[in-house]
C-alpha positions in Angstrom: -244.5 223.2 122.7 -245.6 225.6 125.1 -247.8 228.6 123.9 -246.1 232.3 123.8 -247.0 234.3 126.3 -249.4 237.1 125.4 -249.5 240.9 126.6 -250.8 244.3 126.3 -249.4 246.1 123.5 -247.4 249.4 124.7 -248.9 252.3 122.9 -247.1 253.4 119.7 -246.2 249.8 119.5 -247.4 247.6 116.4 -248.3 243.8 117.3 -246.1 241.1 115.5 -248.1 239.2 112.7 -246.1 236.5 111.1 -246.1 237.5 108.1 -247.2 235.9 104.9 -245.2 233.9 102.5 -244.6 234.9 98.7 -248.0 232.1 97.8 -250.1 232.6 100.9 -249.7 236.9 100.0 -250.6 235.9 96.4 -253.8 233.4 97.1 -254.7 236.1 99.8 -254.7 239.1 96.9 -253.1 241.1 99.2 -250.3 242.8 97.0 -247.8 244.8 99.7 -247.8 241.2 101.3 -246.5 239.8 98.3 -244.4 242.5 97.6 -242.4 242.5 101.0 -242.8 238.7 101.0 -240.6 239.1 98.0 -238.7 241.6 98.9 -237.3 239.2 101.5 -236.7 236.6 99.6 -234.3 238.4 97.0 -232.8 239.8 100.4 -231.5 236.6 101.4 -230.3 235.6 97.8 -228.5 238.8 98.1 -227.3 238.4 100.9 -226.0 234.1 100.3 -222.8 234.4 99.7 -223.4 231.5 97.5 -225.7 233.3 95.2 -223.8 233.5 91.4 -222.0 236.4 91.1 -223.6 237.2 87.5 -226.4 237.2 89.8 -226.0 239.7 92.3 -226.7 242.7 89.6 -230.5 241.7 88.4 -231.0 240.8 92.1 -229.6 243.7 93.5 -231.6 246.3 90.8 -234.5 244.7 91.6 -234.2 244.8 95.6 -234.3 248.1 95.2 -237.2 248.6 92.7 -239.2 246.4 95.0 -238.2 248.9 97.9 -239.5 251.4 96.0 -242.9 249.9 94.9 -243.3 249.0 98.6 -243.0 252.8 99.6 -245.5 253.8 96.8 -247.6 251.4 97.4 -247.2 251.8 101.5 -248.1 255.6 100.9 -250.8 255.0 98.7 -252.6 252.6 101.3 -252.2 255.5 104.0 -253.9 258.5 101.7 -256.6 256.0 101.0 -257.2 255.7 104.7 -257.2 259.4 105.4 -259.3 259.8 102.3 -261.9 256.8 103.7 -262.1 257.9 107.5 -264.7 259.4 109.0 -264.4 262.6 110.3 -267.8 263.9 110.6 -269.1 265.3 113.7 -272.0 263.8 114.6 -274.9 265.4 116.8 -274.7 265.6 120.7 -277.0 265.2 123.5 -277.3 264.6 127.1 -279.7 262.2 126.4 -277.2 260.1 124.8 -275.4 259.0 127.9 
């Protein structure tokens, strides 16, 4: 199997990471993992056409609690990066360079 071939991301552009299944997410601790890893998964049982039809309303409710814990948990991650960055100016001088 031949290796993919690499390149520069563009900017603006994210990288692809595979992502993490609903065990490796758990084992890792790394809960927005899990929760999209999940997310997915009730997605596709959704989505089966085989899936029971007495099914389809737990699954579906729960899809879209899931999309919601995602966002909250999504928005919390980004204030808590704002909140840890640095933005201290630090001092200057022409004998730095």
């Amino acid at each position: 199997m031949a290796a993919p071939k690499l390149r520069a991301v563009k900017p603006g552009e994210k990288p692809r990471v595979k992502p993490l299944t609903i065990v490796e997410a758990v084992e890792a601790g790394d809960r927005l993992a899990e929760m999209v890893a999940t997310h997915k998964r009730i997605a596709k049982a959704v989505q089966d056409e085989d899936t029971p039809a007495r099914d389809l309303a737990s699954l579906t409710r729960r899809q879209l609690e899931i999309s919601k814990e995602i966002e909250s948990l999504r928005r919390q991650l980004e204030e808590e990066a704002v909140q840890d960055a640095d933005t201290s100016d630090e001092e200057w001088s022409e004998e730095a360079i």
